[in-house]
C-alpha positions in Angstrom: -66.6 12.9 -22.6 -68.1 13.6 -19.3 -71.7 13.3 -19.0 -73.1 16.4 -16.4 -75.1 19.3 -17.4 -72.4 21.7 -19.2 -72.1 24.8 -18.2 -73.2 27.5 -20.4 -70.0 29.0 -22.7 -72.4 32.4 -23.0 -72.7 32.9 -19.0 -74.1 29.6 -17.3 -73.6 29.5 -13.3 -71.0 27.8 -12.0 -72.1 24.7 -10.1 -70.6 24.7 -6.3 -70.2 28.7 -7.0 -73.3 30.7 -6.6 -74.0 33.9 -8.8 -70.8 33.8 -11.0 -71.0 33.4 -14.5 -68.4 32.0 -17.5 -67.6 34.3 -19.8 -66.5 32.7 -23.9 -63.7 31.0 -23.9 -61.5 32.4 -26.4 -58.7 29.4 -26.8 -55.8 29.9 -28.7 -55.4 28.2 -31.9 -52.9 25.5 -30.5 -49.6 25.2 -28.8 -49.0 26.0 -25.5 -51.2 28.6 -23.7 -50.0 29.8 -20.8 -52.3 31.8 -18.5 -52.5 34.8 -15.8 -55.5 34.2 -13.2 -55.1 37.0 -11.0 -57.8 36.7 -7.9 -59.0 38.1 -4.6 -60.2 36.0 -1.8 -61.5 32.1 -1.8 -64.6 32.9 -4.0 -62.6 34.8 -6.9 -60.1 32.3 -6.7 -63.0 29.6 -7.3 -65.0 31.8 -10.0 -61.8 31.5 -12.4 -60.0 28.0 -11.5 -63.4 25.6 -10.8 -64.7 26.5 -14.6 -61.4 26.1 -15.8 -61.1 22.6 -14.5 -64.8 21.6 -15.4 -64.2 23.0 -19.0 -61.0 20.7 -19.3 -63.0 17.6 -18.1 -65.8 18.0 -20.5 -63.1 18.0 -23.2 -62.0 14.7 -21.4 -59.1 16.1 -21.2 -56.0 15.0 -18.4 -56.6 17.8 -15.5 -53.6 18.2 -13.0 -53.8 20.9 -10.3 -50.8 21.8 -8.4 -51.6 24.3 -5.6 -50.8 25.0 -1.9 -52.0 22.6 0.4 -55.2 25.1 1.4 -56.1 25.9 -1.7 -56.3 22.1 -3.0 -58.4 21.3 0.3 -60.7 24.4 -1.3 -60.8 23.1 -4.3 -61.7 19.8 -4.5 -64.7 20.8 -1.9 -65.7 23.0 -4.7 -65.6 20.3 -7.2 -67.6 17.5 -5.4 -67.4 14.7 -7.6 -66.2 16.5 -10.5 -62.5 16.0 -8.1 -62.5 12.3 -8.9 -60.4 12.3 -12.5 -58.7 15.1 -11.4 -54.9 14.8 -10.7 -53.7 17.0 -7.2 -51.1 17.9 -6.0 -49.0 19.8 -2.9 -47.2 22.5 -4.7 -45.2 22.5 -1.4 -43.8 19.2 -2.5 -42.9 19.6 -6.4 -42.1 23.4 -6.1 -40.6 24.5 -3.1 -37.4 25.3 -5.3 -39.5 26.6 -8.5 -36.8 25.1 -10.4 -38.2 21.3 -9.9 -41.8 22.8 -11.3 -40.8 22.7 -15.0 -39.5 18.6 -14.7 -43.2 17.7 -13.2 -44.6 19.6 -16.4 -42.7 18.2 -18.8 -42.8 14.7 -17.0 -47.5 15.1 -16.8 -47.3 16.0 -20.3 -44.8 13.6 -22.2 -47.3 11.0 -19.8 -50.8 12.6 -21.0 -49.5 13.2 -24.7 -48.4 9.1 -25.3 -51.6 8.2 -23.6 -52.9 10.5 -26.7 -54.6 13.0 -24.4 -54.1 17.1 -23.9 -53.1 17.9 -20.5 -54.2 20.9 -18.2 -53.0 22.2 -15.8 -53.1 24.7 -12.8 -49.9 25.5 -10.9 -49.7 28.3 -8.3 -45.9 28.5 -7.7 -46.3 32.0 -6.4 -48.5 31.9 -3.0 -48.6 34.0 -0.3 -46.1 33.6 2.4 -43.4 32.8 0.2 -39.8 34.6 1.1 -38.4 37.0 -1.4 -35.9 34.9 -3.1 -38.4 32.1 -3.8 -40.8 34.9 -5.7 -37.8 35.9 -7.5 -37.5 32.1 -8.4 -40.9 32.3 -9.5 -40.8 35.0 -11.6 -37.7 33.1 -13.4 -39.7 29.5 -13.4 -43.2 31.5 -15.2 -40.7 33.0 -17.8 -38.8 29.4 -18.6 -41.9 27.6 -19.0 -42.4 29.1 -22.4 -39.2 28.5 -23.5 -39.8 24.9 -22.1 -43.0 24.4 -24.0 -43.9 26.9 -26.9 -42.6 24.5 -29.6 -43.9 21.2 -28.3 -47.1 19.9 -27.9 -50.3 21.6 -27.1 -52.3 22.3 -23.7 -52.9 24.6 -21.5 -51.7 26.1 -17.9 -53.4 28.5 -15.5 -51.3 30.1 -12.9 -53.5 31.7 -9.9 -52.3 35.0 -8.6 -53.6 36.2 -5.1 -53.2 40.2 -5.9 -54.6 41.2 -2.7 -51.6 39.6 -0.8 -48.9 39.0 -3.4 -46.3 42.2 -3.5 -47.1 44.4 -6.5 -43.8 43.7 -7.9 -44.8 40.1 -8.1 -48.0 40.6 -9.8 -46.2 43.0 -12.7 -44.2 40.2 -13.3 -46.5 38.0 -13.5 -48.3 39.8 -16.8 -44.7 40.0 -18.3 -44.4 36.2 -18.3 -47.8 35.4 -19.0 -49.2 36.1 -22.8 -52.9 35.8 -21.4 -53.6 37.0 -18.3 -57.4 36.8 -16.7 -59.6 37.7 -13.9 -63.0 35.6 -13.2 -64.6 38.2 -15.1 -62.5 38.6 -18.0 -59.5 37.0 -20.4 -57.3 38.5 -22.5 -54.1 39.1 -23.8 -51.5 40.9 -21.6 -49.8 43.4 -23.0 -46.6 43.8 -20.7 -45.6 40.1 -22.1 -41.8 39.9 -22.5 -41.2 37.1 -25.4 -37.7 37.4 -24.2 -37.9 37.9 -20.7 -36.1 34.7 -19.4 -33.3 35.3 -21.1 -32.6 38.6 -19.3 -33.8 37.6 -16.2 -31.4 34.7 -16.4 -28.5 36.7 -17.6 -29.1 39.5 -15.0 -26.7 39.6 -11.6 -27.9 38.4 -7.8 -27.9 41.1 -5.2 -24.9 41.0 -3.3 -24.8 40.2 0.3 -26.3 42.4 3.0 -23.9 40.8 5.8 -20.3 39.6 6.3 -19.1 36.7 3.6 -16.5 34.1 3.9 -14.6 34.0 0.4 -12.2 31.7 -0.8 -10.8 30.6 -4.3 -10.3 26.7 -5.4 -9.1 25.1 -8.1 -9.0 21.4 -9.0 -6.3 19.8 -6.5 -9.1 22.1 -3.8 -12.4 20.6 -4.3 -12.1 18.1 -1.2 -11.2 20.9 1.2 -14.1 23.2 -0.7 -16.3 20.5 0.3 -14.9 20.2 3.9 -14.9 23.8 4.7 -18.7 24.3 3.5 -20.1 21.2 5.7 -17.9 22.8 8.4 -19.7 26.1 7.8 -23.2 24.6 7.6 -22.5 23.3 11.2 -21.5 26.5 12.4 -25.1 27.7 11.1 -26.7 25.1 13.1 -27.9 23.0 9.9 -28.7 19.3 11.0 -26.5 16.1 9.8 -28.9 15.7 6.6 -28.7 19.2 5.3 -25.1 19.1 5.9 -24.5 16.3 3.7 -26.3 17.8 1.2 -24.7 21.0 0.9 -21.4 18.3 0.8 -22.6 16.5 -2.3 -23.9 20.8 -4.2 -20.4 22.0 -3.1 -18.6 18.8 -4.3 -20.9 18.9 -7.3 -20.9 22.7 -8.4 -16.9 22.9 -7.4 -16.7 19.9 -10.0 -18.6 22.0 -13.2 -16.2 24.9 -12.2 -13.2 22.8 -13.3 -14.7 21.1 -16.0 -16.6 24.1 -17.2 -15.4 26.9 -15.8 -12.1 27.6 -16.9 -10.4 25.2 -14.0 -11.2 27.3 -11.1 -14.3 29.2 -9.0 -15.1 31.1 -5.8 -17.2 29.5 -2.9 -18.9 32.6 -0.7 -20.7 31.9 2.5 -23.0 33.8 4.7 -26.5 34.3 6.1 -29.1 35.5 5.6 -33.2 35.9 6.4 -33.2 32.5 7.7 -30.9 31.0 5.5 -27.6 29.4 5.0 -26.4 30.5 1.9 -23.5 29.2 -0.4 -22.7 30.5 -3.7 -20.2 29.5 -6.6 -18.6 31.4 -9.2 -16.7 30.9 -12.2 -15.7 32.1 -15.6 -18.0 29.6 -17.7 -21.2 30.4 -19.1 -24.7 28.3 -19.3 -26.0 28.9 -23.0 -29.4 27.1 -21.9 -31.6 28.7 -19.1 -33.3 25.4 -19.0 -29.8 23.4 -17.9 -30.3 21.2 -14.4 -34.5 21.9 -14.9 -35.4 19.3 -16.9 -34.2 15.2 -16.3 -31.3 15.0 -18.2 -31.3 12.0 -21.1 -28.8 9.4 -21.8 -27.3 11.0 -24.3 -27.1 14.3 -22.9 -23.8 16.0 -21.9 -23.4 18.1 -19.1 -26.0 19.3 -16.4 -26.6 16.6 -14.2 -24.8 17.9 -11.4 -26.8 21.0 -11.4 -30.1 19.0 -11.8 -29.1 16.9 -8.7 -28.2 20.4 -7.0 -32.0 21.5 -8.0 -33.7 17.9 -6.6 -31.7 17.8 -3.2 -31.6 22.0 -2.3 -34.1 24.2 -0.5 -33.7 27.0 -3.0 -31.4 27.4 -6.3 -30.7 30.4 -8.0 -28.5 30.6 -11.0 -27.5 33.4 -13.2 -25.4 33.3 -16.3 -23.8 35.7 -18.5 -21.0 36.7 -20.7 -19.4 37.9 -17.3 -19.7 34.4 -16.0 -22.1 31.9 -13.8 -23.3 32.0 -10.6 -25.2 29.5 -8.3 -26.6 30.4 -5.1 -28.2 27.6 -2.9 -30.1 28.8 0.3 -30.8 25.9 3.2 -33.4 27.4 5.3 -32.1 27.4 9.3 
């Protein structure tokens, strides 16, 4: 346990933050909490994350803050020496494809719970600035993460919403995947949560393509020439040597799961769009776990290491699965 002056659980000020007070902190018997900060400007944003922190350190709790690279800089001025034990980092890094967010999660806490600690954390995946198919990323990552960790140990995680920039579509969503939601005035709990949100969102279809789309078919005896034709495409788009070879080893990899999983055969589509090179494959298998190619696969585990791979090397991955089929888009930012 930490040995400063605690702030007062009735209304005490917060130190580094003058004239805001903390209201009760009404924690959830156990399991995993998973929390809705929505703010407006630098000092709201302070007034809900800085008590939040301070309130896991005097537990002695393991604090790990993952925000943009402003808002860290922000924060840990705020702090003062109260920044010391706490863990930071660039949410730019570990979440510019949401779907890597969930692995560093899972990775902190299976670290923090055999050290016999209870981690907390703050994660802002959803900052302003973002493009629209990253938010829509988001929104997916926010509704995973309790599937991920409602049945596994406990902690807590505060997401910070910027409501004064973020679209309002963004903000809705965020209440839907969020069974608390707060402000730095009050906490409590959100009543647009959707228990079973991820498993629409993950079943529901991308929006087609505004522009023209280069289509093809393969099948097994094709996945060479599938891999030729999209690093021949990817130059076209003006991607550099190193993004082309990556989009090499997704096609090679993705084409693969089609045979294996897919019923022997896919669809590769190309085209562009808002500042992206975009490639998407299609087949006729479904993925029965949202959390596939997420989280690090195990030894034992069958399956779902191409698509993790696809997730670690890729600017952005979406994938959607269904009864009708899968489909995963990768986007490689021009």
């Amino acid at each position: 346990m930490r040995a400063r002056t605690p702030t007062s659980a009735a209304g005490g000020l917060v130190p580094g933050v003058r004239g805001v007070t903390v209201l009760p902190d009404e924690r959830a018997p156990g399991g995993f909490e998973h929390e809705a900060l929505f703010y407006r400007g630098d000092e709201d944003f302070l007034a809900g994350v800085v008590p939040f922190v301070r309130d896991g350190l005097d537990r002695d709790e393991a604090v790990l803050v993952a925000e943009p690279r402003a808002r860290l800089a922000l924060l840990r001025d705020a702090l003062g020496d109260d920044a010391d034990p706490v863990r930071f980092l660039e949410m730019e890094e570990i979440g510019g494809n949401p779907a890597r967010i969930i692995g560093a999660w899972a990775a902190a806490l299976e670290e923090q719970t055999a050290a016999g600690r209870t981690l907390r954390g703050v994660g802002e995946p959803a900052w302003h600035g973002r493009r629209a198919a990253e938010l829509v990323e988001c929104q997916l990552h926010e509704l995973l993460l309790n599937r991920a960790f409602d049945d596994g140990p406990a902690w807590r995680l505060l997401c910070p919403y910027d409501e004064r920039h973020l679209p309002r579509s963004v903000c809705h969503g965020a209440l839907e995947a969020h069974p608390v939601r707060s402000t730095s005035a009050e906490r409590r709990r959100s009543g647009h949560y959707l228990p079973d949100g991820d498993a629409v969102a993950f079943a529901a279809a991308l929006p087609r393509p505004r522009d023209a789309v280069l289509r093809g078919v393969y099948r097994a005896r094709d996945i060479p020439a599938t891999r030729r034709t999209v690093a021949q495409y990817a130059r076209t788009c003006g991607l550099d040597e190193e993004q082309v070879e990556i989009l090499e080893l997704a096609a090679s990899e993705l084409a693969t799961n089609s045979i294996r999983y897919g019923g022997g055969s896919g669809t590769v589509a190309m085209w562009v769009e808002d500042g992206a090179a975009v490639v998407e494959f299609s087949d006729d298998g479904r993925v029965t776990d949202p959390l596939t190619g997420r989280l690090t696969p195990t030894l034992e585990q069958e399956g779902g290491r191409g698509l993790f791979l696809v997730h670690q090397l890729c600017d952005l991955v979406q994938v959607r699965s269904s009864e009708q089929g899968t489909t995963v888009r990768i986007f490689t930012w021009l």
